[in-house]
C-alpha positions in Angstrom: -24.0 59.6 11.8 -27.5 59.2 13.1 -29.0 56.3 14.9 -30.6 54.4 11.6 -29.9 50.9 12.4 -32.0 49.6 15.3 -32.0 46.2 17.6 -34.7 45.0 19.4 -33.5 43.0 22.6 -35.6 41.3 25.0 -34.1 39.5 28.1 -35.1 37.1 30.7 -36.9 38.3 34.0 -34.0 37.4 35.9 -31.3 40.0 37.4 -28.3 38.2 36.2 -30.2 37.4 32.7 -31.3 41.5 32.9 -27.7 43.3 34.1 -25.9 41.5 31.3 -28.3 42.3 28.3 -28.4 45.9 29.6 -24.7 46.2 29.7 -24.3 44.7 26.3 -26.7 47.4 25.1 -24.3 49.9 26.4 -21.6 47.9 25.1 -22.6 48.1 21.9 -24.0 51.8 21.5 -20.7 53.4 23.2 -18.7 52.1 20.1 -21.5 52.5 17.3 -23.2 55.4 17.1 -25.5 54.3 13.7 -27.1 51.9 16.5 -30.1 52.4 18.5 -31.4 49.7 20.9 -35.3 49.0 22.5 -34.7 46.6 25.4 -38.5 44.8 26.2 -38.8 44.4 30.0 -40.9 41.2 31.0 -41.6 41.6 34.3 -42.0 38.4 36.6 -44.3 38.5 39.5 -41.7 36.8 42.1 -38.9 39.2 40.9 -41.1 42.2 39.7 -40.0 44.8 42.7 -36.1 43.9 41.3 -36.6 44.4 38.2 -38.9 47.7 38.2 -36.2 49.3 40.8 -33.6 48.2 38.0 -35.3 49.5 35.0 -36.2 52.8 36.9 -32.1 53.2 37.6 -31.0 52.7 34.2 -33.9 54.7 32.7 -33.0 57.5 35.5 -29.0 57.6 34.5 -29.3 56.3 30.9 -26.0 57.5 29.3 -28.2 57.6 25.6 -31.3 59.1 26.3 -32.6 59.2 22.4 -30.6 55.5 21.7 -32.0 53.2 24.7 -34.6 52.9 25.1 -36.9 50.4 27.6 -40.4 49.4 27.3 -42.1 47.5 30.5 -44.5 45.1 28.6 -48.2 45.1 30.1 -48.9 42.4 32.3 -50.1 38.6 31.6 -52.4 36.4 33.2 -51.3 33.0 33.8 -52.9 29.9 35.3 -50.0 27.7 35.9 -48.8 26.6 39.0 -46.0 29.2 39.7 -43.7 26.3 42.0 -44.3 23.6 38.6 -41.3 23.4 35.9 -43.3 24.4 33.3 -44.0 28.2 34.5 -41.9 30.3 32.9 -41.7 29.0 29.5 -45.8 29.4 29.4 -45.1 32.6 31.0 -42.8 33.7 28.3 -44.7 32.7 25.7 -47.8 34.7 26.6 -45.7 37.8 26.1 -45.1 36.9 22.2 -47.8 39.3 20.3 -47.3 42.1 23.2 -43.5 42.0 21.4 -45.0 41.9 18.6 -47.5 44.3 18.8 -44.8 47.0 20.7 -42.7 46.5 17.3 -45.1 47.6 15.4 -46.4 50.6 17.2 -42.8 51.5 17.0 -42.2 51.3 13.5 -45.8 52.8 13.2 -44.5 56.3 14.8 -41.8 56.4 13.0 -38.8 54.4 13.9 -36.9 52.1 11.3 -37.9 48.0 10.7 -35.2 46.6 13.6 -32.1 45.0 12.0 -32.3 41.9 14.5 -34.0 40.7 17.4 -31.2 39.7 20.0 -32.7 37.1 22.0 -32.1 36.0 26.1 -31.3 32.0 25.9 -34.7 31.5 27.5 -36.7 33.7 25.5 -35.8 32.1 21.9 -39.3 31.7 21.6 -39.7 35.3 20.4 -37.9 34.0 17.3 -41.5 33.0 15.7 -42.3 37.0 16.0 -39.5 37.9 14.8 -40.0 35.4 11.2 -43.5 36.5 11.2 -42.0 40.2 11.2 -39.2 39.0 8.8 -36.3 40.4 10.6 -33.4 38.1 11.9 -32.8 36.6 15.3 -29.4 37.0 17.5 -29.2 34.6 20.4 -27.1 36.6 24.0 -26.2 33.9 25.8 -25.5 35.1 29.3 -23.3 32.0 30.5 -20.3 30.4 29.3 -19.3 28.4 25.7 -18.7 25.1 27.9 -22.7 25.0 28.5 -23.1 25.7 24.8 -21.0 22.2 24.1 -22.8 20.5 26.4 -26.3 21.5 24.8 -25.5 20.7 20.9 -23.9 17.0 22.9 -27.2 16.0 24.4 -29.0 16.7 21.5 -26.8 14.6 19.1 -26.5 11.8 21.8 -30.4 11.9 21.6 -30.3 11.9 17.6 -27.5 9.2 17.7 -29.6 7.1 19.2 -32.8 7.8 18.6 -33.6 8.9 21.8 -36.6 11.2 23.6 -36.3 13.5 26.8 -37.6 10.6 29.1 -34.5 8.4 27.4 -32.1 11.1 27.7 -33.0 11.7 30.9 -32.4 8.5 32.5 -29.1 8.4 30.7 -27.7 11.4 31.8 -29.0 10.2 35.4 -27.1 6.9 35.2 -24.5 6.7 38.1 -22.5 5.6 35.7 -22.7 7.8 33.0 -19.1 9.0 31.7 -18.5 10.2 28.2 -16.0 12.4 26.2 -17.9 16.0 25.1 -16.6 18.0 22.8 -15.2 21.3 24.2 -14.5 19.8 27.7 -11.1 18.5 28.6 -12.1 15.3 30.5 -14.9 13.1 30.4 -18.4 14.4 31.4 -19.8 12.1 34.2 -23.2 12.1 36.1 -21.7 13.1 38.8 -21.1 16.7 36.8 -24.4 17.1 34.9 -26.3 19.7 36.1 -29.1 18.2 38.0 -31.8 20.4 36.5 -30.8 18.7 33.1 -31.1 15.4 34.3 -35.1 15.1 34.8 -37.3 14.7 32.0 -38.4 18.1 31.9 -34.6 19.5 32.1 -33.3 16.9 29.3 -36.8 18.0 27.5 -35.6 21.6 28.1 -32.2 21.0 26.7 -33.1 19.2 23.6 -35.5 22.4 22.8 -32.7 25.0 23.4 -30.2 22.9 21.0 -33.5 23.2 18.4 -33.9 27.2 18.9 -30.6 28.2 19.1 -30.1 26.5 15.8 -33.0 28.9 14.2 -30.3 31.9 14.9 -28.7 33.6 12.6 -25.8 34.2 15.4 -24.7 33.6 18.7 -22.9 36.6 20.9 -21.8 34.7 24.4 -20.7 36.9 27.2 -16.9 34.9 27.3 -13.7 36.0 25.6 -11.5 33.6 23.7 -8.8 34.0 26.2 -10.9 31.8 28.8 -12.5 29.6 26.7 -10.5 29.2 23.9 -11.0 25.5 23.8 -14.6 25.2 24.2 -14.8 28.3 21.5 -12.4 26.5 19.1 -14.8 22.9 19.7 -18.1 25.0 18.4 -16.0 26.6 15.2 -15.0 23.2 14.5 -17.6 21.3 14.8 -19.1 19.0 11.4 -22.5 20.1 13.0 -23.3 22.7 9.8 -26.1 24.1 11.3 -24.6 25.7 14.7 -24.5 29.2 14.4 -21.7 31.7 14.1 -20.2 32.4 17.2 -19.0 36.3 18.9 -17.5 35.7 21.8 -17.8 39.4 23.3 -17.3 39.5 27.0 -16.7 40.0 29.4 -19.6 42.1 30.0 -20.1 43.4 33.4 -21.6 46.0 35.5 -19.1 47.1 37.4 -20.6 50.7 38.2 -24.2 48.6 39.7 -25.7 50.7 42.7 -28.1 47.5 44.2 -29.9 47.6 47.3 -31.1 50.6 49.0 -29.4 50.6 52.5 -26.3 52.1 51.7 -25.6 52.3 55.4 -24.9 48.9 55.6 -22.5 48.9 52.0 -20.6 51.3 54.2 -20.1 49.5 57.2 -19.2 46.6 55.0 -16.1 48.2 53.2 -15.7 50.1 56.9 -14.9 46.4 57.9 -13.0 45.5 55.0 -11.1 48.6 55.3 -9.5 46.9 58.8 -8.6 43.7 57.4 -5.0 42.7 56.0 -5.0 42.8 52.2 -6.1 39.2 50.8 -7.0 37.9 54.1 -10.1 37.4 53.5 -12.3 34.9 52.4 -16.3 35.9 50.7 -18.9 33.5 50.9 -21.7 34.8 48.8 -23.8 32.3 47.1 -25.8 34.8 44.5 -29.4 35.9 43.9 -30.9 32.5 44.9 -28.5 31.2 46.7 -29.1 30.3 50.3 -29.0 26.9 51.9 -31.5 25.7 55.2 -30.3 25.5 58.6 -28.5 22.5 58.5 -26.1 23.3 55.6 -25.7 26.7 57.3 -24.3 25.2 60.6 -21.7 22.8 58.8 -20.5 26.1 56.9 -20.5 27.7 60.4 -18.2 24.9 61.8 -16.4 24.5 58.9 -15.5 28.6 58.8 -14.7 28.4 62.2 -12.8 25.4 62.1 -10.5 27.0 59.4 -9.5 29.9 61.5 -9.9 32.1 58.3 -10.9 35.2 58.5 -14.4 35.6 56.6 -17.4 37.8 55.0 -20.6 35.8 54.4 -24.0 36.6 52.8 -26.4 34.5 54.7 -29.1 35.1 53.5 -32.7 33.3 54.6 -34.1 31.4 52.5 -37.9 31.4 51.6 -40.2 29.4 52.9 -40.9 26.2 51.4 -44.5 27.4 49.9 -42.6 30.2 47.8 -40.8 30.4 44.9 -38.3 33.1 44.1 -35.2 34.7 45.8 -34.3 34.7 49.6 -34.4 37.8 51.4 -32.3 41.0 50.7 -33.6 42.2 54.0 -32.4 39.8 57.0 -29.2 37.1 57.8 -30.4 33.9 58.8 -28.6 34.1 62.7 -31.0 31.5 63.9 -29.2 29.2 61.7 -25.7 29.3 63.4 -24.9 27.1 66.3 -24.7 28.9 69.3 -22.1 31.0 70.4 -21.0 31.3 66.5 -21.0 35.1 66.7 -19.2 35.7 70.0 -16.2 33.2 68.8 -15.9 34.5 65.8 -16.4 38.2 66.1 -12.8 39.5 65.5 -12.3 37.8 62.2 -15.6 37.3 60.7 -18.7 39.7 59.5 -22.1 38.5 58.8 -24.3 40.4 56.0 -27.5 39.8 54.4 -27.1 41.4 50.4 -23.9 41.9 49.8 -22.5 44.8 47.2 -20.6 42.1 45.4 -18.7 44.2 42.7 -17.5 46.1 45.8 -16.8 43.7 47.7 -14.4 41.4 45.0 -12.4 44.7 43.9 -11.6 45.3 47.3 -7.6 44.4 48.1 -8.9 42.5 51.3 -10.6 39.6 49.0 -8.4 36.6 48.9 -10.8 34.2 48.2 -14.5 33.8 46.5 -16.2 30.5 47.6 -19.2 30.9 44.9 -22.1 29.2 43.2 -20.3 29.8 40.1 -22.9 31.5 38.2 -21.2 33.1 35.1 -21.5 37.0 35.9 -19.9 35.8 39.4 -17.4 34.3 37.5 -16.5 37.0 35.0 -16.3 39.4 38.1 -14.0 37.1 40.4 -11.6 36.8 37.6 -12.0 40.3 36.5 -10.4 41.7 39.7 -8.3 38.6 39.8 -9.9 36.7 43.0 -9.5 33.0 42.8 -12.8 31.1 43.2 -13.6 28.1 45.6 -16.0 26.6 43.8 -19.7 25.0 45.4 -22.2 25.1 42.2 -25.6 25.0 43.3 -28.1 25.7 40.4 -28.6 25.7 36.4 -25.0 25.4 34.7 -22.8 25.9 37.3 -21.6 22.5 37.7 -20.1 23.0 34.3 -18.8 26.6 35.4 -17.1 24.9 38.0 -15.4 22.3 36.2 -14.2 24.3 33.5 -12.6 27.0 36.4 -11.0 23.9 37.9 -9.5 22.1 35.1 -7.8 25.5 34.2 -6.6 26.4 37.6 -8.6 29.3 37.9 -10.5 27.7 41.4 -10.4 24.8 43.5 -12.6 22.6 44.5 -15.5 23.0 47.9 -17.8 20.2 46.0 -18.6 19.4 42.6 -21.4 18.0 42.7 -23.5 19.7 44.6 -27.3 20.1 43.4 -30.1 22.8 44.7 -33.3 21.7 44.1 -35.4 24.7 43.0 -38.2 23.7 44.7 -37.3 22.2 47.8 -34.5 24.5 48.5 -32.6 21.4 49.1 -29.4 20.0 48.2 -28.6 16.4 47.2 -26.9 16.1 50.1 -24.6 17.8 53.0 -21.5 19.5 52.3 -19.9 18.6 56.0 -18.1 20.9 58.1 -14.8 19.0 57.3 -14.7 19.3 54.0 -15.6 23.4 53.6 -12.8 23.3 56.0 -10.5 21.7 54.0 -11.7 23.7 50.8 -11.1 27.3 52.8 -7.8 26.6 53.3 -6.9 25.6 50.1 -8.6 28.1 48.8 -6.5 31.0 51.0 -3.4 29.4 51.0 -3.2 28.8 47.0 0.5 29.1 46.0 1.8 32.0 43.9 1.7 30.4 40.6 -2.1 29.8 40.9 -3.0 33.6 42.3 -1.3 34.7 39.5 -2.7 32.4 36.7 -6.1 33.6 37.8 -5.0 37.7 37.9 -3.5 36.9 34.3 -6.8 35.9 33.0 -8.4 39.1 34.5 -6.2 41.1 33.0 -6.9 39.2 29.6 -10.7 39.7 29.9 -9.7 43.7 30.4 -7.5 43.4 27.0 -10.3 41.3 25.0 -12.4 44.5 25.1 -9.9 47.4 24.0 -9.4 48.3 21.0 -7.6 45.1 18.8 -8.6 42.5 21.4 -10.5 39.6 20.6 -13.8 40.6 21.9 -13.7 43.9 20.3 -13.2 42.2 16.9 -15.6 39.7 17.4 -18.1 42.3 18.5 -17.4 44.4 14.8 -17.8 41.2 13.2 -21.4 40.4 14.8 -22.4 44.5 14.1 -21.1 43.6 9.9 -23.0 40.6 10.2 -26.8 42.7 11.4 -25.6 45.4 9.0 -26.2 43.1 6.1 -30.1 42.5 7.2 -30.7 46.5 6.8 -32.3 47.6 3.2 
């Protein structure tokens, strides 16, 4: 059959946000071959070189040459403040008519009205081009169900009570602030709420996201029913008529993802690992803007040390305070550790910059993961069946963390742990004792645990072959944008 049906997708200009929509793309036109896909590329200044290198890659190896197709939008000018909160949703919205106008030009030349718009959680703005083109919007949500729950609960506990961002804000922020959410085993406290969520702006944010996702006509989240069959079973259930359908289709991963350049250096890494004892090891690796300043980095020094473990750490430097975007790929941050660090620690420990972290988890010497939680971090970790020790930093991953905790899939380094984005600051210091205490938990989890955790790996492998539960969920969100062609 030829490609007739086609699916405009535009993602957030953020790596995580970008490998996961791409991936879905691929996802999608490996098992429908009526399907062709234009992927919009927003490019954002403080993450531009990344994502050109990226797009390049895929556009260089892309498995569908005449199906996939990706189109760099032309840049915007923007006057706000790039370090103020309200950046990147005024920079996202400047790129509405250049969608607009690139979906037009397209079906000018030739190609057929697009059957849906699939839309990146921070890009729901687009839905307004898409009504003004009349064609139907798909949210991808590129993080768990559980922050799903917690969205459509702050907006009803603002309806509930009549309440604005400012309102929800300080509630939220309340020490003590417990309440039972739908979708989440135990009671929600302030202790767990994301801090982003917890300022005006965040709560603001929130109560905007429950309002958009609600203009979909569907919502595709990169889970699996297996993991979060409770949170899942919380949305399908709910009385609120107006939440969209739900396809679970995950996980979706990139597990084939050449990043960085210096392959040297992703060889001496597995060279390294190559030496080490099967599960002896423990990665610290924080994500794409995860770093911490000097101070955190010498209580993780002590802590490591302290443990006796043996360890591989991305330490990556952070930028300076007057910047805002990722820490360096390029250098460690050695000036950080106290001194001697190296010399003690130099025949069971490796320090890297950028780590190949695909690699790196499949490999048989990973024990343990000690992660910001981010949800493609997640879905990886559990995917080659490496328990997590979990230290949330940014966004949703407080939430991550809790939900990988309560089901015995990590333990604990600290819940509660907030980043600011700006300051590159946490709430406070995680001390050496307790990453101490965390490490060994984490490498000396009993049997029953390890196993629970390579069980749900192996689920997530299931859910995507033929008869799982992703794979069905995935035909019924393909009947569903089937049903908007003419």
């Amino acid at each position: 059959m030829s490609s007739s049906t086609e699916l405009v997708i535009v993602p957030a200009p953020g790596m995580g946000h970008l490998v996961s929509t791409v991936q879905l793309a691929k996802v999608i036109l490996k098992k429908y071959d009526f399907i062709s896909i234009s992927i919009f590329i927003i490019n954002l200044p403080m993450h531009s070189d990344k994502i050109s290198s990226y797009v390049d890659s895929q556009s260089r190896d892309n498995p569908y040459p005449t199906r996939l197709l990706f189109t760099t939008l032309p840049p915007v000018t923007i006057t706000s403040d790039p370090t103020s909160l309200g950046f990147f949703t005024d920079f996202i919205k400047l790129h509405k008519p250049l969608v607009k106008r690139a979906v037009e030009e397209r079906v000018e030349l030739g190609s057929p009205k697009p059957a849906g718009f699939v839309l990146d959680m921070f890009c729901t703005t687009m839905v307004d081009v898409a009504n003004e083109l009349g064609i139907p919007s798909y949210l991808f949500l590129t993080c768990g169900v559980n922050f799903l729950n917690f969205v459509y609960y702050v907006e009803s506990l603002a309806d509930e009570h009549g309440l604005g961002a400012r309102e929800v804000s300080a509630k939220l922020s309340d020490p003590e602030f417990e309440s039972v959410v739908s979708g989440f085993r135990n009671p929600i406290t302030s202790k767990i709420i994301p801090g982003i969520f917890k300022g005006e702006f965040g709560s603001g944010m929130i109560l905007n996201l429950a309002k958009e996702f609600k203009k979909m006509k569907g919502i595709l989240v990169n889970s699996y029913v297996e993991l979060e069959s409770f949170e899942i079973q919380a949305l399908q259930n709910s009385d609120d008529k107006k939440i969209p359908p739900i396809y679970p289709v995950g996980p979706i991963l990139d597990l084939n993802r050449e990043s960085g350049s210096d392959k040297e250096e992703n060889k001496s890494i597995i060279e390294w690992l190559n030496s080490q004892p099967d599960s002896s090891i423990v990665f610290l690796c924080f994500g794409s803007m995860g770093s911490f300043d000097a101070e955190q980095v010498k209580e993780i020094a002590n802590g490591l040390e302290k443990s006796g473990v043996r360890f591989l750490w991305a330490l990556r430097k952070p930028p300076s305070p007057d910047q805002r975007g990722p820490p360096s790929d390029n250098g460690t941050f050695l000036e950080a550790l106290p001194e001697g660090f190296i010399d003690r620690t130099v025949n069971r420990g490796k320090i890297i910059g950028w780590a190949p972290q695909v690699d790196v988890l499949a490999h048989p010497a990973i024990g343990g993961f000690v992660s910001h939680c981010g949800w493609n971090s997640t879905l990886e970790s559990l995917w080659f069946g490496v328990p997590i020790g979990a230290w949330p930093m940014y966004s949703e991953q407080n939430l991550n963390a809790l939900v990988l905790v309560e089901q015995k899939l990590a333990v604990e380094i600290r819940m509660d742990y907030v980043m600011d984005w700006l300051s590159k600051k946490g709430n406070f210091i995680v001390s050496s004792m307790e990453i101490e205490e965390g490490l060994k938990k984490l490498m000396n989890m009993d049997e029953n645990m390890r196993r629970n955790v390579k069980d749900m790996g192996e689920k997530g492998r299931k859910a995507l072959e033929k008869g799982g539960s992703s794979c069905h969920w995935l035909d019924s969100f393909m009947k569903d944008v089937l049903t908007n062609v003419a």
